[in-house]
C-alpha positions in Angstrom: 118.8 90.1 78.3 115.3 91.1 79.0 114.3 90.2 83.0 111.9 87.4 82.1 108.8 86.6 83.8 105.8 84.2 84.5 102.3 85.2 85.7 101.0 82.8 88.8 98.0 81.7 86.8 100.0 79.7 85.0 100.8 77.8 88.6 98.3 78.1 90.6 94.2 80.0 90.8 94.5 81.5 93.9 97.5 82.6 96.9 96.5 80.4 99.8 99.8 79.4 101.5 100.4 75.9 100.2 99.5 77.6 96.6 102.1 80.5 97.5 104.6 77.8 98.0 104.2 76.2 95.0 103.9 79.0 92.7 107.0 80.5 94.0 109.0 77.4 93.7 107.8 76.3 90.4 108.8 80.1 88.6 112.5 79.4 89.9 112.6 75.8 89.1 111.5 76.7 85.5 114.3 79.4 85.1 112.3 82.9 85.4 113.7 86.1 87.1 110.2 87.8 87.9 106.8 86.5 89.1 103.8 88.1 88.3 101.2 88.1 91.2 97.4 88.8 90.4 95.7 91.1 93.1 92.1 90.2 92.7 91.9 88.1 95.6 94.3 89.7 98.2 92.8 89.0 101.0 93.7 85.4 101.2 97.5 86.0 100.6 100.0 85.8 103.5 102.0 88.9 102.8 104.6 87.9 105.3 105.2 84.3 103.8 104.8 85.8 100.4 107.6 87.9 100.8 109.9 85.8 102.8 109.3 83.3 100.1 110.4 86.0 97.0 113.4 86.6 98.8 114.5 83.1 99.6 114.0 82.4 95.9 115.6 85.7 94.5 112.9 86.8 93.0 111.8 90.0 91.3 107.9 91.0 91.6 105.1 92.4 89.7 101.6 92.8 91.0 98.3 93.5 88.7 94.7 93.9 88.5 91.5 95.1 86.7 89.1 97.2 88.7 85.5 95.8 89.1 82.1 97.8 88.1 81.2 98.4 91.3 84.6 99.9 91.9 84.7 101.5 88.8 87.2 105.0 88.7 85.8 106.2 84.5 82.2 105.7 86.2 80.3 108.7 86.9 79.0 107.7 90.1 81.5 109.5 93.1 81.1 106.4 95.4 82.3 103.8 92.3 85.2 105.8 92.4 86.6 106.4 95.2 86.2 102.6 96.1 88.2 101.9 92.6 91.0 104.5 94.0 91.2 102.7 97.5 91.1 99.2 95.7 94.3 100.9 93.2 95.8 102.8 96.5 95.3 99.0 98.4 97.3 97.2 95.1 100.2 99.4 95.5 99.9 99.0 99.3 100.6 95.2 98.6 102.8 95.8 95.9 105.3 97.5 98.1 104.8 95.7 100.9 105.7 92.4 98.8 109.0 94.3 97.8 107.8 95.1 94.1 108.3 98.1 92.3 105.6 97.3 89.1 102.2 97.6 90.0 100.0 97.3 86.5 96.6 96.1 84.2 93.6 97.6 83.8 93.8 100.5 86.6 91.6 102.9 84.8 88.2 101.4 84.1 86.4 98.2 85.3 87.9 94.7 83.4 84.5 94.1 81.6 82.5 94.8 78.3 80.6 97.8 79.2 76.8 98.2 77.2 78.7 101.3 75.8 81.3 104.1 75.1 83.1 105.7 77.8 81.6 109.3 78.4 83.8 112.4 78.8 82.7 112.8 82.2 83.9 109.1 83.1 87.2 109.9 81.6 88.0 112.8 83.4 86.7 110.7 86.6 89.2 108.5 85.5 92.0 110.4 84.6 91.5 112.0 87.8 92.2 109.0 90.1 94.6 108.0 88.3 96.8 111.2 89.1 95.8 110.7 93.0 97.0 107.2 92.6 100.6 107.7 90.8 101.1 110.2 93.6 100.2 107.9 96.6 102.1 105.0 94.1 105.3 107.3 93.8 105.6 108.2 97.5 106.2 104.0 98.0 108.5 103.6 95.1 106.0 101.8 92.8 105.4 102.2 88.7 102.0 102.2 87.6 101.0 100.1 84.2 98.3 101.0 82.2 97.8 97.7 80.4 96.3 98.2 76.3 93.3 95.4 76.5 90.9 94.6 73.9 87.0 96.4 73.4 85.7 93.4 75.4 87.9 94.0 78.4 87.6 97.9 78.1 85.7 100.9 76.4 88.4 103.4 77.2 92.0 102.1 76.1 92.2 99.4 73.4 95.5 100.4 71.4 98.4 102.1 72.4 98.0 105.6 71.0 95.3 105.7 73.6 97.3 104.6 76.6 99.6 107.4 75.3 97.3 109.8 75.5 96.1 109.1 78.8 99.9 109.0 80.1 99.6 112.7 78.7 96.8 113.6 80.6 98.1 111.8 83.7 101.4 113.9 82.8 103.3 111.1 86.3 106.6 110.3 85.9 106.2 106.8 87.4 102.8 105.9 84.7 104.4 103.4 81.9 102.1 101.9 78.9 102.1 98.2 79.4 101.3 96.6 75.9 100.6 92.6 75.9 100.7 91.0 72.4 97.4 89.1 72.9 95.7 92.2 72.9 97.6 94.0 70.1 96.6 90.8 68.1 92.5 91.9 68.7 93.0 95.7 68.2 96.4 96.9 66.6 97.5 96.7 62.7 100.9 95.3 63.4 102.7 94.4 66.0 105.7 96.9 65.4 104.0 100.5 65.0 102.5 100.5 68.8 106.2 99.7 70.2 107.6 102.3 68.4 105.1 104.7 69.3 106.2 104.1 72.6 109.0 104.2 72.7 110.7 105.0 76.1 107.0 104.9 77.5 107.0 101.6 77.6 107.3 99.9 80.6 106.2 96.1 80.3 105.2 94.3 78.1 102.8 90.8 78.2 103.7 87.7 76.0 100.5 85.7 74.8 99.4 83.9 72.3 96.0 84.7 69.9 94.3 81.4 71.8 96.2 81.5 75.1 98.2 78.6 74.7 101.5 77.5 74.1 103.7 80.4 71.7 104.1 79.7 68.8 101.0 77.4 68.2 98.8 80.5 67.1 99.0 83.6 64.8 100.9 86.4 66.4 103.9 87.8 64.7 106.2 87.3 67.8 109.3 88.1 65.8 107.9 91.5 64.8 107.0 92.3 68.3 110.8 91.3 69.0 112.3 92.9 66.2 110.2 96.1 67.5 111.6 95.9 71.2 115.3 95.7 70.4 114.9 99.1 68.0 113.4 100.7 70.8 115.9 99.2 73.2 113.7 98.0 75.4 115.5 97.1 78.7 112.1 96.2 81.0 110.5 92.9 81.6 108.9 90.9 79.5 105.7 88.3 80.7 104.5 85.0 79.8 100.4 85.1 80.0 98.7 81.9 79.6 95.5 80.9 81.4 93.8 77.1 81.8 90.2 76.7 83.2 92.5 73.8 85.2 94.1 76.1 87.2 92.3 79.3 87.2 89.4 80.0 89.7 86.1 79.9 88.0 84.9 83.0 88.4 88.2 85.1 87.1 88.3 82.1 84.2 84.6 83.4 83.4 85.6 86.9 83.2 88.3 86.0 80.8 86.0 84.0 78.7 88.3 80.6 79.1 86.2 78.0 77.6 88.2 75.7 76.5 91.9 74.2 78.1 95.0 74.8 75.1 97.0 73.1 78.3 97.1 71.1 81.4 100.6 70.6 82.6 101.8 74.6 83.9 105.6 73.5 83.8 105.7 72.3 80.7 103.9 75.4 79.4 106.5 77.6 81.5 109.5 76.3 80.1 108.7 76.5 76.7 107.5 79.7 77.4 110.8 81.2 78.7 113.2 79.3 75.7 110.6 81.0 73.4 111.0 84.5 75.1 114.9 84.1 75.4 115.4 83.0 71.7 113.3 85.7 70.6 114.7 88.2 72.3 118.1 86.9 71.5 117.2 86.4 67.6 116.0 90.7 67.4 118.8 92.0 69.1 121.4 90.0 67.1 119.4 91.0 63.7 119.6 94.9 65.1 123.6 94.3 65.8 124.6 92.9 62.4 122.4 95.0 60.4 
């Protein structure tokens, strides 16, 4: 069985102490083996209790992020990059520090819809850092996810041939593609293809829904996406994404474009989740055994 996991948002919008608490509590009580912590506001988190609080719980860890425009490593500008490589260097700090070994998202290009396409000198800028960064990230034991968004969250990797091809140019044993079915929903044909492309490169993967709610209540083809990990024998951890204006903090719920609530009650969400995950997961590898 796939090490399942549950991203904080669904908990809690931001890592003060008393949230910390609760967000670490609630993932165990709901039956998950990883948490997934979101790095945009680090400065607030007590790394200490953090930590202390993971370990207590027996917890695994994942840490992610997006970069920002002013801190930007596919922008031309020398001084947007080198603040997005000491904000990627500072993730995998944390990330280490916390005791996690994943550190993933959008580490190659601000999280926004950019007025247009990505020029060749911002992807070189990019590919660049993100060389510098798997070599600071390998030296602490960390794996580096390039999470496949949609064209509104990115100009420079939308599907997963794309995050293959930068993993070429990166040419770092410890860079993985990290695909995330909401995504794949905006941008890929199917949801098997992109999986199998990967292959061995694939080193997380996101569960979400096509309206960010509960699985199951939109359109993705979850038993595809399934049926696609178990041929590749996918062994890595597997995500539940969900995000509520209720719970997220306004701004990132603004840069996610959550207008509307599919959901107000985060345990309730998280459990479902996981049977959903485990049943699916269960269901493809039991179809690849008696076929």
């Amino acid at each position: 069985m796939n090490p399942l996991g549950v991203h904080a948002l669904v908990w809690a919008g931001d890592l003060s102490p008393e949230s910390t608490r609760k967000v670490i509590s609630q993932t165990k009580k709901a039956g998950y083996d990883l948490l997934e912590l979101s790095l945009h506001g680090p400065k607030v988190m007590d790394l200490g209790l953090t930590r202390d609080l993971l370990q207590e719980h027996q917890l695994k860890l994942g840490c992610s992020r997006g970069l920002t425009f002013e801190a930007d490593v596919s922008s031309e500008d020398p001084a947007r990059v080198a603040r997005g490589i000491a904000m990627l260097e500072q993730g995998v700090t944390i990330t280490a520090d916390l005791g996690g070994k994943y550190f993933g998202g959008i580490l190659y290009g601000a999280m926004a819809k950019y007025p247009g396409p990505l020029s060749a000198k911002g992807r070189s800028n990019a590919t660049d850092a993100l060389k510098r960064v798997a070599d600071f990230a390998l030296k602490k034991g960390v794996t580096l996810g390039l999470e496949v968004v949609n064209r509104y969250e990115s100009n420079q990797i939308n599907t997963a041939l794309q995050a293959l091809e930068l993993l070429d140019r990166v040419n770092a044993p410890n860079v993985v593609v990290h695909l995330d079915t909401y995504h794949m929903n905006i941008e890929e044909a199917d949801f098997m293809q992109p999986v199998l492309a990967c292959g061995k490169r694939l080193g997380y993967v996101h569960i979400g829904e096509s309206n960010r709610g509960y699985l199951g209540s939109g359109t993705i083809d979850f038993a595809q996406f399934f049926h696609a990990l178990a041929m590749i024998d996918y062994q890595g951890v597997i995500t539940f994404e969900s995000f509520s204006s209720t719970v997220v903090n306004e701004d990132l719920s603004n840069a996610l474009a959550i207008w509307r609530n599919l959901w107000d009650d985060g345990m309730d969400l998280a459990v479902h989740a996981r049977e959903f995950m485990a049943n699916g997961v269960q269901a493809a590898v039991m179809a690849k055994t008696h076929r």
